[in-house]
Structure formats: structure tokens, C-alpha cells
N, C-alpha and C positions, 0 to 999 in steps of 0.2 A: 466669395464662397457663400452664396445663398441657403439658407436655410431649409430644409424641403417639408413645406407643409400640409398635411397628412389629411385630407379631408373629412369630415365626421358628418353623419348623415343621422339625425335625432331620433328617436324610437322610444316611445310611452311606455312609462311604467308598469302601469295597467295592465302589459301582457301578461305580466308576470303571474298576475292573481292565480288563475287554473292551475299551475302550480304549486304554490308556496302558499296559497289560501290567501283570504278574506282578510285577517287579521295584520298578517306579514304584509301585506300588499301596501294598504292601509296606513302604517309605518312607514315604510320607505317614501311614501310618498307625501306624508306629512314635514318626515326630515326634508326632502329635498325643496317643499314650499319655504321653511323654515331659513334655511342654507340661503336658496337664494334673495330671502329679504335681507340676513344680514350680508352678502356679500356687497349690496349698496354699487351697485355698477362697477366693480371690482372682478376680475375674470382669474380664472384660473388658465395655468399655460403646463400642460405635461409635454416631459422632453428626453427622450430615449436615442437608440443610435441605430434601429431599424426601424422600418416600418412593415417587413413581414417576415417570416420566420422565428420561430421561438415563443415561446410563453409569453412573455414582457407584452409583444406587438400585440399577440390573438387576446389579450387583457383587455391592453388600453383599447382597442376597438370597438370590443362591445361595452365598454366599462363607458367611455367617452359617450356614447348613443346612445345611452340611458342618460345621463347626465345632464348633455346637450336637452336633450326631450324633455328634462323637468325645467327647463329654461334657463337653465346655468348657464352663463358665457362661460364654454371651454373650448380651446385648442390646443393640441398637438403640433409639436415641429422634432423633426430628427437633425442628430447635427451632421457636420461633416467631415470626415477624417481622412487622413491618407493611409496609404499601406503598414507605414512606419509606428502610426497611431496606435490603428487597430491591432495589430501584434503584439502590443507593451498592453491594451486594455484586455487581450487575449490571454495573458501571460498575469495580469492580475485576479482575473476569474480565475485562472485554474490555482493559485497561491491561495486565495479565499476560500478553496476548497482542501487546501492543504498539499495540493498536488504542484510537481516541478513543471508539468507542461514541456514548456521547448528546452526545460533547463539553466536557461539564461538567469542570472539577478536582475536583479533594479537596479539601477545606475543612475549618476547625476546627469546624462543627457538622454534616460527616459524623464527623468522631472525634468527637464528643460524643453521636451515635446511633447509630454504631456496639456502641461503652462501653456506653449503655443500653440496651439491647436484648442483646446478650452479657450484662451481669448481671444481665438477667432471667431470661435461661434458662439461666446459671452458679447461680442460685438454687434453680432446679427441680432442676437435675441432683446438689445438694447431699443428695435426699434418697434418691439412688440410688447414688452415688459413694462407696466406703469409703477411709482409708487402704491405698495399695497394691493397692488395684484397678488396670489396664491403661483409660486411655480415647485413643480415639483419633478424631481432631478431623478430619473430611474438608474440604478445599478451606478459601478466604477468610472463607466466611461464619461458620463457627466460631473462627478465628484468636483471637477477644479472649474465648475461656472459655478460654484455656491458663493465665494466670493465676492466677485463680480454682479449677482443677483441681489445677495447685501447690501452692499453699496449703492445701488440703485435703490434700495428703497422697498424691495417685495418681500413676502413670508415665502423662507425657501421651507421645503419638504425634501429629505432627501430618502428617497426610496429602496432598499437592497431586497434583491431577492436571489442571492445566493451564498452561500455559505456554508460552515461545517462547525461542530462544537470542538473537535479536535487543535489542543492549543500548540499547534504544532511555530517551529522558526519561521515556517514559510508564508502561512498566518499571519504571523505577528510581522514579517517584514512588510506585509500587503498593508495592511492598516495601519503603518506605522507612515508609510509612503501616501496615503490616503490621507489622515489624520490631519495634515495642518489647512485640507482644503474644507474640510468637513467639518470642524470644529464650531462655525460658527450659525449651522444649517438652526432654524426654528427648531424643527421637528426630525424626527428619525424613523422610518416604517420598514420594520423588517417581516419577515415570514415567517420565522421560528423564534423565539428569545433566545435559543441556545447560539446563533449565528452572532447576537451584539456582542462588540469589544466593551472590555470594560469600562474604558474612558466615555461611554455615552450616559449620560447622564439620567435616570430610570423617570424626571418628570419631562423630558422630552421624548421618549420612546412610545412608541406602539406597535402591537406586534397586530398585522393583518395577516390571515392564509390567505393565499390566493382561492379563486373560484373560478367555475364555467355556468356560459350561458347557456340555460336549457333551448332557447330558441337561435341559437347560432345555426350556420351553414354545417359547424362540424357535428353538434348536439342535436340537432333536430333528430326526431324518429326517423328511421329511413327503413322500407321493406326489404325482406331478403330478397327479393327480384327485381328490385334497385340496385340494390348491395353490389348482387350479381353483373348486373348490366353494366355498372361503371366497373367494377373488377377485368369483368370481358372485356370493353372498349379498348381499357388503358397496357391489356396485354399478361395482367399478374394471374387469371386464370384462363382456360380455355374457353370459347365462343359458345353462345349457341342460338342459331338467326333468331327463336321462337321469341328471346327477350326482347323487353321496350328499347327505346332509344337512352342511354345513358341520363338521364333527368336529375334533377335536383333540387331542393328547395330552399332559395333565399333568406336570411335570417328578416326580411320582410313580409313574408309569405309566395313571392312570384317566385317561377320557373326560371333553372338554368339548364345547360347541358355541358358534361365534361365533353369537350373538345383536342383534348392534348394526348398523349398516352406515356408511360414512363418508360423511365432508360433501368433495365432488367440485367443484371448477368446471374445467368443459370446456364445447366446442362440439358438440353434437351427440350422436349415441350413443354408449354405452360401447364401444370397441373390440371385436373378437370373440377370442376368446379363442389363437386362432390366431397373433395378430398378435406380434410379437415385439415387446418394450419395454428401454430402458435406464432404470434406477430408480437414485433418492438417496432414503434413505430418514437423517432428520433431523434436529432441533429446527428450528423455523423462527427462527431464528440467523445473523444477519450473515458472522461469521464463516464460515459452512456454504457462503454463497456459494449458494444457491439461486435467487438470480433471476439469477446469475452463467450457472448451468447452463442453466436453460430459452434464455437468450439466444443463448448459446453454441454450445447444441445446433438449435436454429430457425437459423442461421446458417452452421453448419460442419456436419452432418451429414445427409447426403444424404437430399431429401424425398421423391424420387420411390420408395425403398425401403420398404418398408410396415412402420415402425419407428417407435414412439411413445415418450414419454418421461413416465415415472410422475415426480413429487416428493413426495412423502408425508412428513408430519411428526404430530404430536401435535394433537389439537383443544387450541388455544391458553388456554382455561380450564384445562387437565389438568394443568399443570407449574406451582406453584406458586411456585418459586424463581425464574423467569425471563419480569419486566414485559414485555422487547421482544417478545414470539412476537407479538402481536398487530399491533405494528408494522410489525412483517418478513410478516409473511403478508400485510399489503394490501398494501404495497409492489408484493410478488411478483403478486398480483392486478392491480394495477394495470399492473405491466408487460406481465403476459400478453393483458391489451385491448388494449396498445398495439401487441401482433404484429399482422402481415398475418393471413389469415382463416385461411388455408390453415396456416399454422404453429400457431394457437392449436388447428386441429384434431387436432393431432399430440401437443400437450400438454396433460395433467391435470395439477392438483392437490389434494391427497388428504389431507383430515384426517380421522387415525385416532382411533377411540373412545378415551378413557382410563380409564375406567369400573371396567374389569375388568383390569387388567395383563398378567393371562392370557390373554385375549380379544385383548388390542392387539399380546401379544406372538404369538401365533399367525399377526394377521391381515401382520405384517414375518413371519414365516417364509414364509408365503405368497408373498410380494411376492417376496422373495428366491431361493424356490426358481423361481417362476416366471420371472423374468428371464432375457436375454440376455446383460445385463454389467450390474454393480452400479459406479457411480460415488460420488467420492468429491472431491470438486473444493473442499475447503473453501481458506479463507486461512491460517488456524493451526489446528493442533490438538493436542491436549494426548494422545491418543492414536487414537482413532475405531475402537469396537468392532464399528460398520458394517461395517467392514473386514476385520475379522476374524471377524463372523459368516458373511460374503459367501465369504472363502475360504474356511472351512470346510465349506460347502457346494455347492466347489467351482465356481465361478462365477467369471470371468475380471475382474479389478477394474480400474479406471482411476481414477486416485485424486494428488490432488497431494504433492506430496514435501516436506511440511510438518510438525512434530513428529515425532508416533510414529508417523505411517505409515510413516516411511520406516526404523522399523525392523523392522515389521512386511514390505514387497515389498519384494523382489527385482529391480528391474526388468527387465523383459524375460524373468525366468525364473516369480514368483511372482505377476504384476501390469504393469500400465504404471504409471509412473509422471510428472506433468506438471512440470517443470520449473520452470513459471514458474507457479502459478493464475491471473494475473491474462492468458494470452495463451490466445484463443478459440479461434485455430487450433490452433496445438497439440494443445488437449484433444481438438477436436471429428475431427481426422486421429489421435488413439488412438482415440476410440470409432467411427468408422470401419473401422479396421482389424480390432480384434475384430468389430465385425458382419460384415464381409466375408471373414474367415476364419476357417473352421470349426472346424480344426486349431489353429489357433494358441489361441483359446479356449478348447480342449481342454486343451492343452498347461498352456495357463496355471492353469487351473482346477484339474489335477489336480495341480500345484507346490503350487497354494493352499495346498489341504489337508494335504498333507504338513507344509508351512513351519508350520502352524498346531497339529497333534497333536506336533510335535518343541518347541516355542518356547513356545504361547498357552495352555495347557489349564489347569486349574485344580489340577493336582494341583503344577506348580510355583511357581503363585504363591499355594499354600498353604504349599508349603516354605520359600520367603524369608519370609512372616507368620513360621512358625514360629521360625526362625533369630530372629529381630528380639527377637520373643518372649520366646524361650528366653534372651537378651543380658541385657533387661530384668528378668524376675523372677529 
């Protein structure tokens, strides 16, 4: 059971400057000389359980390519699981979030395939791992190679990025189930402080937000007749010959082109490209609340306005880590039959290629820039870099006030935010209110971005790695 390792292609710091300025720039990159004299030929190894789809992956990507670029030995390896694995590590994400998921408990032969499956790929990682190397163990599914990493002789890091402050039973059984593999991890890097159990100790904690790269495939500027053109291509709006060829631009600077087109169920033709849309763009995710939205939005958001509502997620084969997408997307299908006609014709939904990372990450920059207001309506979230793609693109967000959104907006200044997810109206009189005011969407959009180049960019949550770092070796 070989390891699969995730190639990283290095990218100078330096770009960063025109952004985040002279100062900021300057920093980061004196940390990173700093880091690598002490790491003394000592490497860092990150270890997650995809390599595309999800926040985690579109992280470590560009996070790794800056790092590699300041001459840091880093690599990446994903492990590898079976069916049986990933269903029990599915079922502990959603208990971290406080949520039942499939239902099931924890049982003594999920620790027992947990265990095996961890020491299989705590054995693989054995022939990469030296004494005194840095590894750092992302989310649940790696929890039980902290151990094993120990004993070997490395500084583990153990990474979580999701959770809920709610101290619910189903919580406490997730962490309790976690706990004796975790126990002995260096370090703890969470997203929020409100997500740590208390048994973690406060002088091994740090709490990092996630960020995005303003120079990625998905953050790059892209024109509205780009936007367009890949929208047209992939089939989510209507044609029109006069646009370019679907193009794109590499988080290196060269050209791409979407190539693939998405899998759509709707009624009728693709919208014409005129028409204005509210988009959730997703995993097809329980938690994400996706058939939440279509319902929500078909109900509380005025029909007679020529406003349609994109949901676009991941073509359900693409994400390896996560059994239920395929669950959750009939679901969603099956609820959108059960709309009246006239509302199913207002809403698509949109799975995107996975194919090409680059390709899928282009075709959400598209989506993103094209929108009216980018929503956000999950039940928990551990942070939602939707979100902060959306405002950095300055795009007026609507989003519930659940984990790390809410320390991402501002409400009313950076974002709305919904109080409750679980109440229709609410959401659907915010996205209302952005569609029907121009200014105010303005207003908010242009908050967005500010809040996001001051807080989300990647040059400071390279600085806290660094800091963590620098503790360690």
C-alpha cells in the first residue's frame, strides 16, 4: 500500500510583494531564511488523506510552493484507506461538528480499523520520516500515525481543521475516540480556539486561520469575458460564438484552457448569461446544507425577479476522502423534483470536473466572479475558504455565523451574516436584500476584500507555520 506522493512545484515569495506590500513581504521572507538555517537538513513531511478537493488539499498546495521556493525540504504524501476506513473517518468529521452523520457510534472494531489502517501507512511513512524531521498530521484521519511518528524519533504537528464549540455527547465521544492517539502529538494547530478539547494543553496550542493565495488558479483576477467563456464552455450558461476560447491563468503565470464541461440537472435551457445568479459553491456535504439552500431560496427569494441559483460541488467520484458526496447529491436531486416546475426552473445543479484541479479551480473562479452574491449557508464549519475566496473578489457574501465564518464577516460591514441556518426566512430576506441593493452589495464587497488582504492572505499564515516552527526545531 504505497503512499501517494503529491508533487510540489516551488514558487518565490517575492510574488507576494504587489500585494501585501514592501514591509509584509520582507518578513515573510526573512522568516523563511531564518527556518531554514535552523532546520539544519532536517525536512518537513505534511500528510493528509486527499490530494484534491476540499480546503485541506487547495491549502497545502499553494502553502507547500511557497515553502518549497524559500528552500525548505517539504513534502507531502497522502495515505491510504479502504472503504471501511473512510466511512468511520467520515463519521468522525461529522461528530466534531456535533452532527450524527450515518448515525452509527464508535465501536471497538472502528478502533480496531482505525489502528490498522494508521499502521499501515505509519509503515510507509517509515521510509521517508528521519529522526527530527517536522511531520505534520492534517485532520482525524491521520490522528493514529502520531504514535508511530513518535517513536520514530520526529516533531509531530498535529493539524485540525474542523470543529464546533458546541459541547455536545457526540463531541465528546469523537475526542474521547481520538485522544489516546493524540495525546502525545509536539504541537496542536487548530482554526478556531473554540474547536480545542480541553485536555490539550494551552503551551502546545496554536490557533492558525486558514488563508488563500491571491495568485492561485482559483484567486487570480479573471475578466467578466473570461468568466463568461468558461461558464459558456462548461454548459452553466448560455453560448455566445463572439467570446474567446475558455482560457485561464496558471498560479505560474502561463495559459490554460477549460477543456471538460459539467454534469448540470436543470429544467430547460441554460440561463443566458445576462441573468443574474446566487451561487454556493461546495462539497456535496450535509453539513454545507445544500438542499437547505435550493429550498430556502425557491421559497423566500422573489421568483418573479430574473435571479437563478447556481449549487455546484465536485463530480462525486473526485473527492476520495469523502463516502457521503454521493449521498447528498441524490438527496439534493431528489428534492429539486419535488419543487413546483416553475422554481426547479430557477435552479441548477452543477458538478464540476475533478480531473484537472486547475481546470475545476478556474471553472469556481468563474462562477465566483460571475455572481451576484456568493452564499454560504452551512450548519458548522471548521472555517469555509468559499468565503473567503468570494470576498476577496469582492463579491457581497451571505453566509451563516457558524465556526470560522464568523471570524472571517463582519456583519453588516464585511458580509451578512445568518443567525440561525436552520431559519429559511432569514437567509432568504438577506439574499434578497443584496439582490435588491446595488449599493449595499457594493459597499459590502468592497469591505470584503479589504477584511481579506489585512487578515486571510498567505503571507501571515505563513508567518504563524513559521513561528510554530521555529519553537520546534
Amino acid at each position: 500500500m504505497p503512499l501517494n506522493s503529491v508533487p510540489i512545484q516551488p514558487a518565490s515569495l517575492s510574488v507576494l510583494e504587489p500585494v501585501v506590500g514592501e514591509d509584509r513581504a520582507r518578513q515573510i521572507v526573512s522568516a523563511a531564511d531564518e527556518i531554514s538555517r535552523g532546520l539544519s537538513g532536517r525536512s518537513v513531511i505534511n500528510v493528509n488523506s486527499t490530494a484534491k478537493g476540499g480546503g485541506v488539499a487547495e491549502m497545502l498546495l499553494w502553502l507547500l510552493r511557497y515553502i518549497r521556493g524559500a528552500g525548505i525540504d517539504v513534502s507531502w504524501y497522502v495515505i491510504e484507506g479502504d472503504a471501511e476506513f473512510f466511512v468511520l473517518t467520515k463519521r468522525l468529521h461529522n461528530m466534531l461538528h456535533g452532527h450524527e452523520g450515518d448515525g452509527a457510534r464508535l465501536s471497538a472494531q472502528d478502533a480496531d480499523t482505525f489502528r490498522e489502517v494508521s499502521l499501515r501507512n505509519s509503515e510507509e511513512l517509515r521510509a521517508v520520516v528521519k529522526p527530527g524531521d517536522i511531520v505534520v498530521l492534517h485532520d482525524p484521519q491521520t490522528a493514529g500515525i502520531v504514535p508511530e511518528m513518535k517513536e520514530l524519533g520526529a516533531k509531530v504537528i498535529w493539524r485540525c481543521h474542523v470543529g464546533t464549540a458546541d459541547e455536545s455527547d457526540l463531541r465528546q465521544e469523537a475526542w474521547q475516540f481520538l485522544r489516546h492517539s493524540l495525546e502525545d502529538a509536539d504541537a496542536f494547530v487548530f482554526s478556531s480556539k473554540e474547536f480545542v478539547p480541553n485536555w490539550i494543553d494551552e503551551d502546545r496550542l496554536t490557533v492558525i486561520p486558514p488563508s488563500i493565495d491571491p495568485f492561485s488558479t482559483k484567486n487570480r483576477p479573471m475578466s467578466a469575458d473570461a468568466a463568461r467563456s468558461i461558464l459558456e464552455y462548461t454548459g452553466i450558461v448560455q453560448g455566445n460564438s463572439h467570446l474567446p476560447v475558455p482560457e485561464f491563468t496558471l498560479a505560474d503565470g502561463s495559459t490554460s484552457r477549460v477543456n471538460r464541461m459539467a454534469d448540470i440537472v436543470r429544467t430547460g435551457p441554460a440561463p443566458t448569461a445576462d441573468i443574474r445568479f446566487a451561487l454556493q459553491v461546495s462539497r456535496w456535504d450535509r453539513l454545507k446544507d445544500m438542499q437547505g439552500v435550493m429550498e430556502s431560496f425557491a421559497e423566500h427569494v422573489d421568483g418573479e425577479r430574473a435571479t437563478r441559483l447556481v449549487l455546484a460541488g465536485p463530480v462525486v467520484t473526485g473527492v476520495a476522502d469523502d463516502p457521503e458526496g454521493g449521498e447528498v447529491l441524490t438527496e439534493c436531486i431528489e428534492a429539486w423534483r419535488e419543487l413546483p416546475h416553475f422554481e426547479r426552473h430557477r435552479i441548477q445543479l452543477v458538478c464540476l470536473p475533478m480531473t484537472d484541479i486547475d481546470e475545476n479551480a478556474a471553472i469556481v473562479n468563474a462562477l465566483q466572479t460571475h455572481a451576484a452574491v456568493v452564499i454560504q449557508k452551512s450548519l458548522e464549519e471548521g472555517f469555509g475558504l468559499t468565503v473567503t475566496e468570494a470576498m476577496w473578489k469582492g463579491k457581497p457574501v451571505v453566509a451563516s455565523a457558524v465556526g470560522g465564518i464568523r471570524d472571517q464577516i463582519v456583519d453588516g460591514e464585511s458580509g451578512l451574516l445568518i443567525s440561525n441556518p436552520h431559519d429559511s426566512s432569514e437567509f432568504g430576506a438577506a439574499v434578497q436584500s443584496v439582490l435588491d441593493d446595488d449599493g449595499l452589495a457594493a459597499r459590502l464587497g468592497n469591505s470584503a476584500r479589504q477584511r481579506v488582504k489585512d487578515r486571510f492572505l498567505g503571507d501571515r499564515h505563513l508567518m504563524q507555520y513559521a513561528d510554530l516552527v521555529r519553537k520546534l526545531a
